[in-house]
C-alpha positions as CSV (number, residue, x, y, z in Angstrom):
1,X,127.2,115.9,155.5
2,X,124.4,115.1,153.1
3,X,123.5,118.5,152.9
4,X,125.6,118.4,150.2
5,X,124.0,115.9,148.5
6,X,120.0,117.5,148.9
7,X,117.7,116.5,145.9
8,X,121.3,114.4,144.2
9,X,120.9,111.2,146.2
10,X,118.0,109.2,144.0
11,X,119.5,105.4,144.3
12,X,116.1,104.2,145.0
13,X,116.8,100.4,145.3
14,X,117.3,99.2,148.9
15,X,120.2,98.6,149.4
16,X,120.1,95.1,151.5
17,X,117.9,94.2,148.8
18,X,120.3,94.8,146.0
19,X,123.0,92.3,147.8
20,X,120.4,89.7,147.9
21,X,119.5,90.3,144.3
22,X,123.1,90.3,143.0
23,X,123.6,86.8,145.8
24,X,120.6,85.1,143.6
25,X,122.2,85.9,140.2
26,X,125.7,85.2,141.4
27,X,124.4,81.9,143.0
28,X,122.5,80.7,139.8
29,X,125.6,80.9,137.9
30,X,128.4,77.8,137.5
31,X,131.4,80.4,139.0
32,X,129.5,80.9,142.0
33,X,131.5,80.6,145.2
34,X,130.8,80.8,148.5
35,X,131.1,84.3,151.2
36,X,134.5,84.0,153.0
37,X,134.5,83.2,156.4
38,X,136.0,86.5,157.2
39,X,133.2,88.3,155.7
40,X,130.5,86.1,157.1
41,X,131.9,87.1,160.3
42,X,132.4,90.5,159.7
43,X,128.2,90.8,159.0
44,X,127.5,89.1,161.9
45,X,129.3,91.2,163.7
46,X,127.6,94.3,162.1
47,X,124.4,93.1,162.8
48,X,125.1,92.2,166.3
49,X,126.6,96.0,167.1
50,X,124.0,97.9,164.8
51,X,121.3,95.6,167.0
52,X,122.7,96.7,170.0
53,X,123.4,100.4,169.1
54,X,119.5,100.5,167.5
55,X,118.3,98.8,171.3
56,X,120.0,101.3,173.1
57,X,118.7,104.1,171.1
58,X,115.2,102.4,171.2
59,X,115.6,102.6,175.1
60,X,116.7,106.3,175.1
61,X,113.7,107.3,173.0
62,X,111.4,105.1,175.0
63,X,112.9,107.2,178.3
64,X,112.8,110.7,176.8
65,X,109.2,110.5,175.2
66,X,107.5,109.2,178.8
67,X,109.5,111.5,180.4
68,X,108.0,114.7,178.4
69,X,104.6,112.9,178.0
70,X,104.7,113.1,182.3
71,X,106.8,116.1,182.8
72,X,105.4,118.1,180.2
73,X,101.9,117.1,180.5
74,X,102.1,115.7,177.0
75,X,100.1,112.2,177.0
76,X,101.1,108.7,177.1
77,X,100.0,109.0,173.3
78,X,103.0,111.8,172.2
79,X,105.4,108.7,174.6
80,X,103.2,106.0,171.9
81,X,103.5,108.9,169.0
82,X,107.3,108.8,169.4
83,X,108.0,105.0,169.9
84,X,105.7,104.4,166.6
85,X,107.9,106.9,164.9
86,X,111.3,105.7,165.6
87,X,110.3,101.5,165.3
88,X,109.3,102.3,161.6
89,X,112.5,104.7,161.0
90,X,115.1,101.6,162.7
91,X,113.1,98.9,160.6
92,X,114.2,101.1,158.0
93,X,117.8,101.4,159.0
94,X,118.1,97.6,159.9
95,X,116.8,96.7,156.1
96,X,119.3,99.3,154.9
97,X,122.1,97.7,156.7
98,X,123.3,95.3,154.3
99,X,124.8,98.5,152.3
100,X,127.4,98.6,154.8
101,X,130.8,97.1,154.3
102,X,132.4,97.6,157.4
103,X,132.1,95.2,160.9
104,X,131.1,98.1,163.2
105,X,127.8,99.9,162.7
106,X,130.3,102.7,163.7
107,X,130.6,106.4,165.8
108,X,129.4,108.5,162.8
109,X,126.3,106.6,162.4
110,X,125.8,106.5,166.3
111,X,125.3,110.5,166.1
112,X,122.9,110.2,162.8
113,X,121.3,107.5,165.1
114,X,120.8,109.9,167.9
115,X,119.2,112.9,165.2
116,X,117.2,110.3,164.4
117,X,115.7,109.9,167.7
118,X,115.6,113.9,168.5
119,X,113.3,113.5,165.2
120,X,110.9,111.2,166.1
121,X,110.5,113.2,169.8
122,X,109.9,116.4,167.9
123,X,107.5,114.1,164.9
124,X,105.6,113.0,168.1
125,X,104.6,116.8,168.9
126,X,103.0,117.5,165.8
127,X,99.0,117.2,166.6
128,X,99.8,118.3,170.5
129,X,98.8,121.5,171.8
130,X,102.1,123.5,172.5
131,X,102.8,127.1,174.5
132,X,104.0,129.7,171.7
133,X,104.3,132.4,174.3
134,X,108.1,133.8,175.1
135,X,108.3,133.4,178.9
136,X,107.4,129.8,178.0
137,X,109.9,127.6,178.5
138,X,108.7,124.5,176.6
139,X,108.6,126.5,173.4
140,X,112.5,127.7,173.6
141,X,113.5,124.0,174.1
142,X,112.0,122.9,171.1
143,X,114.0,125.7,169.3
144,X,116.9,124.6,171.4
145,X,116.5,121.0,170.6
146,X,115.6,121.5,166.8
147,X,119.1,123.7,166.5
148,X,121.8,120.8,168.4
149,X,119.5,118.4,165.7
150,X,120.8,120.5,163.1
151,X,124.3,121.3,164.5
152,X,125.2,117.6,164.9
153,X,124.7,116.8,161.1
154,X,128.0,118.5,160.5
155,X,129.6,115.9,162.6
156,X,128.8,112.5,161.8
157,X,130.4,113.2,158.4
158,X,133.5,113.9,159.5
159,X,133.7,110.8,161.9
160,X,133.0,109.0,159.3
161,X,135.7,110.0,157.3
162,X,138.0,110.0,160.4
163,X,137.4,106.4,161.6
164,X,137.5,105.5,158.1
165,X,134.1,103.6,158.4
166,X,132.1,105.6,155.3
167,X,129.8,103.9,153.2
168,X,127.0,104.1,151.0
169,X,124.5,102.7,153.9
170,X,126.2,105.7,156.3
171,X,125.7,108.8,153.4
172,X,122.1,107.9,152.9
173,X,121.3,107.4,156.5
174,X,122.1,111.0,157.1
175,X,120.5,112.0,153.8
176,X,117.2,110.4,154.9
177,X,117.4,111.8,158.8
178,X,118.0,115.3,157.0
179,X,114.8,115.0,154.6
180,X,112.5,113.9,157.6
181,X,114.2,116.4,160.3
182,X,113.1,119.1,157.2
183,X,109.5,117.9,157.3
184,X,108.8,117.2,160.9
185,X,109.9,121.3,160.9
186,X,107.8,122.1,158.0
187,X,104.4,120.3,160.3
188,X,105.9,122.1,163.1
189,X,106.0,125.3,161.9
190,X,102.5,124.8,160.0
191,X,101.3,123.6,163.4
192,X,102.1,126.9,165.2
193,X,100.5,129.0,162.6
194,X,103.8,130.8,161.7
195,X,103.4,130.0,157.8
196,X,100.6,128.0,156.0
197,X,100.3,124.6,155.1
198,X,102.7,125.6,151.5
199,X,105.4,125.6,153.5
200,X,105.2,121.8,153.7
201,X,106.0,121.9,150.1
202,X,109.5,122.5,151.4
203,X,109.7,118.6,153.0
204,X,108.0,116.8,150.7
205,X,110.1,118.2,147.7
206,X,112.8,116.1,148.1
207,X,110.0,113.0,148.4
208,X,108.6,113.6,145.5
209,X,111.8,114.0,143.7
210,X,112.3,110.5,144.5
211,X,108.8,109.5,143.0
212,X,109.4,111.3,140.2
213,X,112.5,109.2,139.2
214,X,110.2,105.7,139.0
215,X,108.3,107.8,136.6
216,X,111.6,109.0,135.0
217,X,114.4,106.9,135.7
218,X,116.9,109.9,134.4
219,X,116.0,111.5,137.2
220,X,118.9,108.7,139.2
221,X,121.3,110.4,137.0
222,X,124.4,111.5,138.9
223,X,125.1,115.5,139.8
224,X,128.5,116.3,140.4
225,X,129.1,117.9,144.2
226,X,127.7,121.3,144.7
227,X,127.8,124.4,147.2
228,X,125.0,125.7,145.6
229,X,123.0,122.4,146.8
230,X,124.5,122.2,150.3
231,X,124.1,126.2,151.4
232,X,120.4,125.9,150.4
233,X,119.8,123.2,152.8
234,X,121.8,124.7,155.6
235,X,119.8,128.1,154.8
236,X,116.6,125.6,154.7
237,X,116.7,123.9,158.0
238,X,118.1,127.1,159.7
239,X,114.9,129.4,158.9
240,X,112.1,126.3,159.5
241,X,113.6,126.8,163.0
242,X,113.8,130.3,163.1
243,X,110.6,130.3,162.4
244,X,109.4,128.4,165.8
245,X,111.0,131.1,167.9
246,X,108.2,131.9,169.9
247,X,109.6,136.0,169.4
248,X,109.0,135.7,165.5
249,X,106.4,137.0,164.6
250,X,104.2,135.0,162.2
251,X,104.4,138.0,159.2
252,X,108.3,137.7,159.4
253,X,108.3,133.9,159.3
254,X,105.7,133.9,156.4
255,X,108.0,135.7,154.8
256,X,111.5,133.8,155.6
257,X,109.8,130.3,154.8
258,X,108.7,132.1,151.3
259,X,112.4,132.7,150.3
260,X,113.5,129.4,151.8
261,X,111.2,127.3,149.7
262,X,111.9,129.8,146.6
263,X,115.6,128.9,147.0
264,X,114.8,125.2,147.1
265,X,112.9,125.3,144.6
266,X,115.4,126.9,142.2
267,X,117.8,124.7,143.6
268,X,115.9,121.5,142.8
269,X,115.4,122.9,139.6
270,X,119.0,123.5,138.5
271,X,119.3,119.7,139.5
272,X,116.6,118.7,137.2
273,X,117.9,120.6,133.8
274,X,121.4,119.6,134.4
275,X,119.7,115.8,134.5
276,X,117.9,116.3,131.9
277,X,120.4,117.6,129.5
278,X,122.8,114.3,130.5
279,X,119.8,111.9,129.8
280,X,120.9,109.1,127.5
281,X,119.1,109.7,123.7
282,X,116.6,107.0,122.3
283,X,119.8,105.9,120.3
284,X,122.2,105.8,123.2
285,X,119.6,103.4,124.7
């Protein structure tokens, strides 16, 4: 679950680029020697399921957005909206796909897959005019949507672990569906005027973490496992969608959102001195 890993995940080289980098070095050199069969044949098998798997899920989206976009009086442009959303997010994922060793794309990745595309359904609605009122039933799906979203990120770790296909490509998959899921909430709760626009501070923390490691690169530093880390982004993600039921009222949400984002800052902060204390002095450079 890569809850447990909020704000400690800053390996910002991609990872298919990284292989490609080490292949040019390694194929430069005089004890360069060719990829094994087996392993040629294990990435083309990857890509050929992760393909299919990202096709399927492609499809699904496709289905689901036009559906709402007719059934919910939506717009072809929320069905557009989504599609645009979750082309950019599996480009991502296929360029990410040379971090994983294993010959299947894999079950656990399947349901990060599938958060994925509950998150480009719910990016689509931000800029759409949605019912807030409690007899409406629109507004209780989102919240019901939103909360299985959540609920399934403590599964695809486990299957992960269980079907022994983990990998580096697989923890920051989820990491990266967690930190977008957080900010699509953020816009959504913005959007129905149940906290204001700081509250989006909450999803781009974590982003500009990441920038603020190019600046300083001690900032990639590693941060031993931590509850501390993991219960504020359970206690994150929980309020942003507490805060969309239509039956909380906007002073109550104000003020959940406040201690939320007061926690994660504090927790973001405990991650930054303990990186800065372990940063490597100009003489151990």
């Amino acid at each position: 679950m890569s809850c447990r890993r909020w704000g400690a995940c800053h390996d910002h080289l991609d990872p298919l680029g990284h292989l490609m980098l080490q292949t040019m070095k390694t194929a430069g050199s005089p004890a360069f020697t060719p990829q094994p069969r087996q392993d040629i044949a294990d990435r083309q098998g990857l890509a050929r399921d992760a393909a299919r798997d990202l096709a399927v899920a492609a499809a699904l989206v496709l289905v689901m957005a036009v559906s709402l976009a007719v059934g919910a009086d939506l717009g072809l442009d929320y069905a557009a909206k989504a599609g645009l959303v979750f082309a950019a997010a599996v480009w991502l994922v296929w360029r990410g796909l040379g971090a994983h060793p294993h010959a299947r794309f894999g079950p656990a990745n399947r349901v990060t897959l599938v958060r994925l595309g509950a998150m480009a359904l719910m990016a689509a609605l931000v800029g759409e005019v949605l019912p807030r009122t409690p007899l409406d039933a629109a507004a209780w799906w989102l919240v019901v949507a939103a909360t299985l979203t959540a609920l399934l990120d403590a599964v695809d770790g486990a299957l992960a672990r269980r079907s022994g296909l983990a990998s580096a490509f697989g923890a920051r998959f989820d990491m990266e569906t967690d930190a977008a899921f957080t900010l699509v909430l953020c816009a959504l709760v913005v959007q129905a005027g149940q906290a204001g626009p700081w509250i989006l501070a909450s999803g781009l923390m974590r982003y500009a973490f990441v920038g603020a490691a190019f600046i300083w690169p001690w900032l990639n530093g590693p941060l031993p496992p931590s509850k501390r880390r993991q219960t504020v982004c359970v206690v994150q993600i929980t309020t942003l969608i507490v805060c969309l039921g239509p039956i909380v009222p906007p002073l109550l949400a104000n003020a959940l959102a406040a201690v939320s984002l007061a926690l994660l800052t504090l927790s973001f902060a405990i991650d930054v001195r303990t990186l800065a204390r372990q940063r490597p002095t100009p003489l151990e450079t």
